[in-house]
C-alpha positions in Angstrom: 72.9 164.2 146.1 69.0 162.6 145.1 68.2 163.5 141.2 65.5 165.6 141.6 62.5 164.8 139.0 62.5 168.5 137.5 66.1 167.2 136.7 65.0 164.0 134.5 62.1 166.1 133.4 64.2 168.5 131.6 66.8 165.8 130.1 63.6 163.4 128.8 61.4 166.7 127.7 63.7 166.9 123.8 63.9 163.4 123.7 59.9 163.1 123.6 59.7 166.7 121.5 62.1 166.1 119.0 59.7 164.5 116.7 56.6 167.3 116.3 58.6 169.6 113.9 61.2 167.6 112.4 62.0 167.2 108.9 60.9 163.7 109.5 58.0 164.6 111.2 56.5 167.1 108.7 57.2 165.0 106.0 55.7 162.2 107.4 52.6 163.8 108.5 52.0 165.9 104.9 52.0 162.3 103.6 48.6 161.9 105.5 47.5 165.2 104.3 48.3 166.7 107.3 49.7 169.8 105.9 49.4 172.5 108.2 51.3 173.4 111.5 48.3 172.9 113.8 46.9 169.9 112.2 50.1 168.1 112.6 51.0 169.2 116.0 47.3 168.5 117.4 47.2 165.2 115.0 50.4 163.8 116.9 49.6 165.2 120.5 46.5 164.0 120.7 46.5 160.6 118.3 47.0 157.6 121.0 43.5 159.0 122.2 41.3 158.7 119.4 39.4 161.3 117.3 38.1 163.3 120.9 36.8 166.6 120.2 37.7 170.1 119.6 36.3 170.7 123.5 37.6 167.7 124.4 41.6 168.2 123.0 41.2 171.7 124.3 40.8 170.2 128.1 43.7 167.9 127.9 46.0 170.6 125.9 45.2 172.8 128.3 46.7 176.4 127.3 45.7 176.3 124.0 43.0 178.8 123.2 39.7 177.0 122.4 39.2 178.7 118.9 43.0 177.5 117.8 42.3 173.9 118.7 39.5 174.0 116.7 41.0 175.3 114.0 42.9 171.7 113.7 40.1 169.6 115.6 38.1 167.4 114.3 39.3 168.2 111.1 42.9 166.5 112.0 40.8 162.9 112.0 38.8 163.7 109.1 42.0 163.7 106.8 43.7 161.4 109.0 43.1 157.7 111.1 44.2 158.4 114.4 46.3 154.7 114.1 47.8 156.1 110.9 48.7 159.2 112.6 50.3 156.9 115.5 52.1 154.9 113.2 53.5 157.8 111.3 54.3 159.3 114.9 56.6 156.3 115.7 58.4 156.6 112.1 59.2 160.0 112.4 60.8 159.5 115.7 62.6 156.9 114.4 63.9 158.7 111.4 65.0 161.9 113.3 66.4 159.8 116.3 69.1 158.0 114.1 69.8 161.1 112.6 70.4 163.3 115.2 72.1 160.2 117.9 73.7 158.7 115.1 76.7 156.4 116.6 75.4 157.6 119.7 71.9 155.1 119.0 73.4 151.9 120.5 73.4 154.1 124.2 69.8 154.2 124.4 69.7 150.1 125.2 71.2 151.1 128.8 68.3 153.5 130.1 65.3 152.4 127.8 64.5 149.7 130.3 64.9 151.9 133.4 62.6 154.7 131.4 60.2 152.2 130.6 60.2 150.7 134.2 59.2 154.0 135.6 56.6 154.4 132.8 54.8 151.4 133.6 54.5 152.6 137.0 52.4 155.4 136.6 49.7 156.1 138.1 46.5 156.5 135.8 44.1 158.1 137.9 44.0 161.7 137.3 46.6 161.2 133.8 44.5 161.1 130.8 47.3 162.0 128.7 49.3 159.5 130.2 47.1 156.9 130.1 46.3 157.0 126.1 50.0 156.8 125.7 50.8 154.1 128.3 48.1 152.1 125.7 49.9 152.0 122.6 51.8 149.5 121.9 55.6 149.3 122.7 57.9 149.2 119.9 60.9 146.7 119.8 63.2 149.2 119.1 65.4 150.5 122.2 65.3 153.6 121.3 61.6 153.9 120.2 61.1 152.3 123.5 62.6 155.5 125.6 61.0 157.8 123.2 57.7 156.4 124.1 58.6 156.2 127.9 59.7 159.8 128.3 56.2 160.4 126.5 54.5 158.5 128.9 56.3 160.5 131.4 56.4 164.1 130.2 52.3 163.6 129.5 52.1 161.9 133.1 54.0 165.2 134.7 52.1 167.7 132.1 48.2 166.1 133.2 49.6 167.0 136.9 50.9 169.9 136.0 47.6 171.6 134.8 45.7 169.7 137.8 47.6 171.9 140.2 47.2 175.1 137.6 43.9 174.7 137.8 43.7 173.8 141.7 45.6 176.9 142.2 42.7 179.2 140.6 45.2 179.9 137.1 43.7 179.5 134.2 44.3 178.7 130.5 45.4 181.9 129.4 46.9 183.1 132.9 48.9 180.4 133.2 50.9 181.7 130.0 51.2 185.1 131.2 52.5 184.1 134.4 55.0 181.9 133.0 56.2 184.9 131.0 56.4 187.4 134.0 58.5 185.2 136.0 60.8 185.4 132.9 60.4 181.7 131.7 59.2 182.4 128.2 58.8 185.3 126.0 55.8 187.2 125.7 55.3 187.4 122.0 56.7 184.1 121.1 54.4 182.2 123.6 51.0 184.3 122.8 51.1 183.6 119.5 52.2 179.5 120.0 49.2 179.2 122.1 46.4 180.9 120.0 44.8 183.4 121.8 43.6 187.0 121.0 44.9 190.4 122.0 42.0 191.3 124.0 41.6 187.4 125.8 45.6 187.8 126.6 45.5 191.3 128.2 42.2 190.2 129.8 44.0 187.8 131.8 47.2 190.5 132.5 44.3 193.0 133.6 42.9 189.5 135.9 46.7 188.8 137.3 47.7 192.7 137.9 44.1 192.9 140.0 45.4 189.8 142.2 48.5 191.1 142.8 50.3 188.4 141.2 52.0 190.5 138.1 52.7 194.2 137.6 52.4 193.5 133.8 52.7 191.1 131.0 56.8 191.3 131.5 57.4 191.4 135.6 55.7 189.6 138.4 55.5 190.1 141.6 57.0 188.4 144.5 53.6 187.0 144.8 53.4 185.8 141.5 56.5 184.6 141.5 56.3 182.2 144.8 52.8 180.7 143.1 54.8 179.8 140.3 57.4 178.6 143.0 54.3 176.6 144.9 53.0 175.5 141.4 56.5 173.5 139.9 56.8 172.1 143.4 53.4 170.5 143.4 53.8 169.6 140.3 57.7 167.8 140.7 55.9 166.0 143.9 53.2 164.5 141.9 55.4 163.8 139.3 58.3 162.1 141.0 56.1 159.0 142.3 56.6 156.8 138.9 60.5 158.2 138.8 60.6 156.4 142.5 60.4 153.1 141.1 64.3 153.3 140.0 66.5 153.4 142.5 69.3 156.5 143.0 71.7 154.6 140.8 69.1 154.2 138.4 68.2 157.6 138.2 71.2 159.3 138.1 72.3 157.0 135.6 69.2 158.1 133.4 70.4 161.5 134.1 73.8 160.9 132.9 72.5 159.1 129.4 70.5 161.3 128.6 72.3 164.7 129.1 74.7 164.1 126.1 70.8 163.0 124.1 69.3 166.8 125.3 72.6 168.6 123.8 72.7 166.8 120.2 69.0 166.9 120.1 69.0 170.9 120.9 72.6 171.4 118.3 70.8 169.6 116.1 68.0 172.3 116.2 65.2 169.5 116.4 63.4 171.0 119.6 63.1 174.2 118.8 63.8 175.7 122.5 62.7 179.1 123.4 65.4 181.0 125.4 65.4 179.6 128.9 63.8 176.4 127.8 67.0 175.8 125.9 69.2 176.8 129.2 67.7 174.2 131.0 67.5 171.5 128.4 71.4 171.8 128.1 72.9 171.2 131.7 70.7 169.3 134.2 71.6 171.7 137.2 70.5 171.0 140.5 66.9 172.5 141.6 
């Protein structure tokens, strides 16, 4: 059986998140004087591209509400150099990696190259994200090396996975609630991650019920639910192009390495998972 890119996807996804809340990270980024959630989270997401704009980081994040990103943006780069922010990135990565892999580290060597093989092969056009990441420099380290790579690539999959959102007439906020109706995240937890307001939330719940696409914030409809469907296909076939690079070998031996890396990262409580997110981190079952 072919490893399916959703598959890698979900094994690389902690791997590249493991380092935004960490007690490495946080400690690393209060040392810049970076000392609020949203200043370090926007401060790491959005460092390899320089100190772009509150409108600007709100186009690339995407489902962040407007008035949240600015709440970190640009006053993220007034406390901060984007390069030291970059640098402390890398350290705290490196930290929480050997933590968490421990005797596990030395594994890394066998799939940093592959990782890294299919990084290099993205293609830019289209991939901001991607791109600004694919520009910093590689570190020596192997496993620095596949943390950057599955960065490359989860940015690479998230730039065309908002192209298609968008193409597919969802926006920012509707995006969120349809991700919740179909049962992939919870409600509460993800409105208040993603910054908006009571009234701009059920705006967009009154704007999905009117399409026929959810009967409310909790349950979509069969609609709904085969647009999501459409959506993560697109968005698997526009991700998988870089992945193709490796042969089936390759990728299934990705899949295997890094399976055991998902598990200690999420027992390790470094990727904070929401509930289904963590089901699918743990076992890469077959899409």
């Amino acid at each position: 059986m072919s490893t399916h890119p959703r598959q890698l996807w979900r094994m690389m996804e902690p791997y590249h998140q493991l380092s935004y809340r960490s007690a490495e990270g946080v400690e690393q980024m209060s040392a810049l004087g970076l000392d609020r959630p949203e200043l370090q989270y926007f401060g790491a997401r959005l460092c390899a591209l320089g100190p772009v704009s509150a409108e600007v980081a709100a186009a690339l994040t995407f489902g962040f509400a407007p008035a949240y990103v600015a709440r970190a943006v640009p006053e993220v780069w007034q406390r901060a150099d984007p390069e030291d922010i970059l640098a402390a990135r890398l350290e705290a990565a490196d930290a929480t990696l050997r933590r968490v892999l421990g005797d596990h580290l030395a594994e890394t060597a066998e799939v940093a190259g592959l990782v890294r093989r299919a990084a290099e092969a993205c293609d830019l056009g289209g991939h901001p994200m991607a791109a600004a990441h694919l520009a910093v420099e590689w570190p020596d380290a192997p496993h620095l090396q596949l943390w950057l790579a599955c960065t490359v690539l989860r940015e690479h999959r998230g730039d065309a996975h908002w192209a298609t959102t968008t193409a597919m007439g969802i926006d920012p906020v509707e995006c969120h609630v349809l991700a919740c109706a179909d049962g992939y995240m919870p409600a509460e937890m993800l409105h208040r991650h993603t910054g908006w307001d009571d009234a701009a939330w059920q705006a967009a719940v009154d704007r999905l019920v009117a399409r026929g696409l959810v009967v409310d914030e909790d349950h979509a409809t069969a609609e709904g639910t085969e647009l999501k469907s459409s959506l993560e296909r697109t968005t698997d076939r526009l991700a998988a192009a870089p992945l193709g690079v490796l042969s089936e070998a390759e990728q299934a031996t990705v899949l295997a390495t890094m399976t055991p890396f998902a598990r200690m990262i999420l027992d390790a409580g470094e990727a904070q998972p929401w509930r289904l997110r963590e089901q699918l981190w743990r076992e890469p079952e077959p899409v």
